[in-house]
N, C-alpha and C positions, 0 to 999 in steps of 0.2 A: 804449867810449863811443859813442853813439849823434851824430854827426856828420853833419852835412849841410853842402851848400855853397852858395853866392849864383852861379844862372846867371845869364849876361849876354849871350847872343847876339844876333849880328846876323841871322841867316835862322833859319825852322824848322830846316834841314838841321843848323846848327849847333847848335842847342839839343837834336835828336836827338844828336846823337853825344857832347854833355857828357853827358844824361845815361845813356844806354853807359857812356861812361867812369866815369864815379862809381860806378856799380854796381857794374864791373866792379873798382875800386877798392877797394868794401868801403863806401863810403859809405850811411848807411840814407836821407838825402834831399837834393833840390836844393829849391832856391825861387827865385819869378822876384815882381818886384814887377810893380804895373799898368801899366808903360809899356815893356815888355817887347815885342816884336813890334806893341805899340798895344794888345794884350789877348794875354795868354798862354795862356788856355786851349783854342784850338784847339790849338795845338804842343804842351800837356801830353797833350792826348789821344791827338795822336800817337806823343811820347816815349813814353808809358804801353805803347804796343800795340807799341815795339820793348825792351823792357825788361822785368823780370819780378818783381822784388820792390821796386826801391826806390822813395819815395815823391815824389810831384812836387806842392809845394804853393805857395800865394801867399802872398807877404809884402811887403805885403799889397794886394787888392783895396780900391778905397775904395766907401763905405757912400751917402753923398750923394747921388751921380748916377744910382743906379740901384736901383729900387726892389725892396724883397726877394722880390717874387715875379719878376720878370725874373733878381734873382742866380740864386735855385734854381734855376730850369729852367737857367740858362747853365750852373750846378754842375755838377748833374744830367746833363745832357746830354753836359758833356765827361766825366762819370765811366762813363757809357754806354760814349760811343765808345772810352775807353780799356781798357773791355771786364777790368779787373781792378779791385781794393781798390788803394787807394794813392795818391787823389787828395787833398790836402787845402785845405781852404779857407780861408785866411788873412783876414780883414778888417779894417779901419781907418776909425774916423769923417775921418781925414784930419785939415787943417788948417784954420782958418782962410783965410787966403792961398789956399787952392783950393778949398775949399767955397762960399765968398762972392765972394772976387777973381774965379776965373776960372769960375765957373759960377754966380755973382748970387744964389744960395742963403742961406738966413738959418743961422749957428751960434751961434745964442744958446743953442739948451739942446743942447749935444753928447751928454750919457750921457744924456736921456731920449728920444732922437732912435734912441740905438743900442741902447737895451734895447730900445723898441719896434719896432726891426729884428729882432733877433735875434729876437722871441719868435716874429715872423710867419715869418721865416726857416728856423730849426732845426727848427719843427714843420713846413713844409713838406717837408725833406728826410728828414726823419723819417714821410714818406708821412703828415700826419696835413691830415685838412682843418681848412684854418686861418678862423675869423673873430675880425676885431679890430680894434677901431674905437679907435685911440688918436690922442693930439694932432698927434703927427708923421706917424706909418704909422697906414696902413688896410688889410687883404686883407679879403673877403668871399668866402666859399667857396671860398677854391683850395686847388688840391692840384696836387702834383708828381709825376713818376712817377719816383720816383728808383729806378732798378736796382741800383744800388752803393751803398755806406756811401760821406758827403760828410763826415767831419769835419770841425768848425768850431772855428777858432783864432779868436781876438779879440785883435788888440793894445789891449794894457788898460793903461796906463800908473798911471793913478789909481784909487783904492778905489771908486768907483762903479763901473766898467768890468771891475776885477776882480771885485766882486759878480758883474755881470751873466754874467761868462765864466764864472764857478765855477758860477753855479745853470744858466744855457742853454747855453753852446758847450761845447767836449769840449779847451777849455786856451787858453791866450794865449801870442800870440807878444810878447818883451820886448827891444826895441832898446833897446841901452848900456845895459842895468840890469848891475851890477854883481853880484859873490857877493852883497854885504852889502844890496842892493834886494831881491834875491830874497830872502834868506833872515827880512829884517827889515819885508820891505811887499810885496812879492807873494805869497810862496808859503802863508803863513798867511790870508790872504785867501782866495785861489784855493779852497782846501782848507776852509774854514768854509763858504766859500758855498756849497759841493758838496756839503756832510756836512749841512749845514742841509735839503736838498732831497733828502738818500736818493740822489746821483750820486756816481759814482765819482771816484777823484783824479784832478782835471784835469792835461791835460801843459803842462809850461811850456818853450815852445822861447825859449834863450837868443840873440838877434842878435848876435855882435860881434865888433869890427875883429879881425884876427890879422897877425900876421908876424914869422916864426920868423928873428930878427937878431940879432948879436954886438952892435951899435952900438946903444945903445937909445936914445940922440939923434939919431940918423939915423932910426930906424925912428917916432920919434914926429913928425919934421920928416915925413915920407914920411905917415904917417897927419893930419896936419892938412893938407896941402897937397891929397891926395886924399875929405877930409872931405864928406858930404854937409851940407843946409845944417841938422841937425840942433839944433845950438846957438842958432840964431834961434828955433827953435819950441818953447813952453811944455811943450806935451807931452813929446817929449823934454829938457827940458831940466829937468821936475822928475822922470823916471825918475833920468837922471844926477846931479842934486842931492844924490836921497836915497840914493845910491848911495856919495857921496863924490866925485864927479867935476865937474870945470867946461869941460868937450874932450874931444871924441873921444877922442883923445891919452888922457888921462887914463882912459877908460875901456875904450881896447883891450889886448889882452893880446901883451906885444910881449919879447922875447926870447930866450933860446938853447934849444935841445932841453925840457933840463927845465924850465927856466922855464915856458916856456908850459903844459907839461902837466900842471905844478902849479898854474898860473892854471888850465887848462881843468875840471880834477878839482873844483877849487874853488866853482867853477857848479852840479857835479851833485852835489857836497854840502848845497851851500845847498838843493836843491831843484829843480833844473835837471833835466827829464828829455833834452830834446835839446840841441844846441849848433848853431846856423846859424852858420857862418862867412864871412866876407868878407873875404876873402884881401888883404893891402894891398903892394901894389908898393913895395922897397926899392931904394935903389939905383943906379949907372947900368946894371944889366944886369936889370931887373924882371923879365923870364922865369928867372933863376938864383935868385931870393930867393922867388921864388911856387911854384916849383920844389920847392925845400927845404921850406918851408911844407906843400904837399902833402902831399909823404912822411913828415912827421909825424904830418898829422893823419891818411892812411893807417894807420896802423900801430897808432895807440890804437884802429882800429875792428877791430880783429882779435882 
């Protein structure tokens, strides 16, 4: 299984030596979202250049605030410094609540705001000079020097987004989608919009809660208590819908040894090529249940 994990440090220093450990583990990637160090990609670059195969990606950078020829070059630049293949680019139109609330920005048209991100975007890191004059985005003449491959993940929650991931970015990242989201509203999507445009099958990295526990009402108490604020937000919360899930709870994979690696396998049936996990504290001894956690999901990457 191709398995990666949710980094969360607090110094560079630490986010170096998680991702050591994951590699050294066997893990194929870590992901850090954008409020990570306040921006994660200088520490990726440096993770990158103490490491040697696994991959360090965002999940996700948001699309709003910073205009797609400033992402590329920041892309760009830390895939530079980290001087190997292995950086990937995670993005998200974000929310409401923080595209408008806290940065005054209008989200009236979201999926044609981020197609026409992506178009100026992807050809950017794709070294191709971009002009494009659309409603939302504009580049004129730029170009990037990108030295390394930047693959681009789009969390795509809804059929527009998935279109735009499957024809421009190279796969979407999918928080709390379930087997049955992917296998019944992502992954057929994803894969028409790619095969429509002559692209290859896009990867679909799956987000979600985990915690290898005998008590599976403790472990669900433990996973709503530690919940992000996902269930307030439309976006996630018609992934989850269509998924069969109304909570986190509901949509993490929570149980003993086999269990979970029957949930896990079940993702990369549906159509899952990676799995991000976010490991969820059980318990009163959480370092003993994340523990456990670990070493399973250790062991399927082998």
């Amino acid at each position: 299984m191709r398995i990666g994990l949710t980094g969360r440090p607090t110094t560079t220093e630490e986010l170096v030596e998680q991702a050591k450990a994951a590699e050294a583990d066997g893990f194929s990637s870590v992901w850090y979202d954008s409020t990570v160090l306040g921006d994660p990609l200088t520490a990726m670059a440096i993770a990158g250049r103490e490491t040697s195969t696994i991959e360090l990606g965002t999940a996700v950078l948001q699309t709003y605030p910073c205009h797609p020829l400033l992402q590329a070059n920041r892309a760009a630049a830390a895939a530079e410094a980290m001087g190997r293949p292995g950086l990937l680019l995670g993005l998200d139109p974000s929310h409401e609540p923080v595209a408008s609330g806290m940065y005054g920005l209008s989200y009236d048209h979201p999926g044609r705001n981020n197609e026409e991100y992506l178009r100026i975007l992807t050809g950017l890191l794709r070294s191709k000079s971009v002009t494009f004059e659309g409603t939302d985005r504009t580049a004129r003449g730029a170009r990037v020097p990108a030295r390394q491959p930047v693959p681009v993940l789009l969390a795509a929650p809804g059929p527009r987004l998935l279109r735009v991931a499957g024809e421009l970015a190279d796969g979407a990242v999918l928080f709390m989608a379930s087997a049955r989201a992917i296998e019944t509203h992502a992954a057929p999507r994803l894969r028409a919009a790619a095969s429509a445009v002559g692209r290859p099958v896009p990867r679909i990295v799956a987000g979600v809660p985990v915690a290898v526990h005998d008590d599976i009402a403790e472990a669900r108490a433990a996973t709503a208590e530690t919940a992000m604020i996902c269930e307030g937000l439309p976006n996630y919360r018609r992934i989850m819908e269509i998924g069969g899930a109304h909570s986190e709870a509901d949509a993490a994979i929570l149980g003993d040894e086999n269990s979970v690696t029957r949930q896990l396998q079940s993702l990369l049936d549906a159509g899952a090529t990676d799995i991000q996990v976010f490991t969820v504290p059980v318990g009163p001894d959480h370092r003993q249940s994340r523990r456990r956690t670990r070493e399973l999901l250790a062991s399927l990457t082998s």
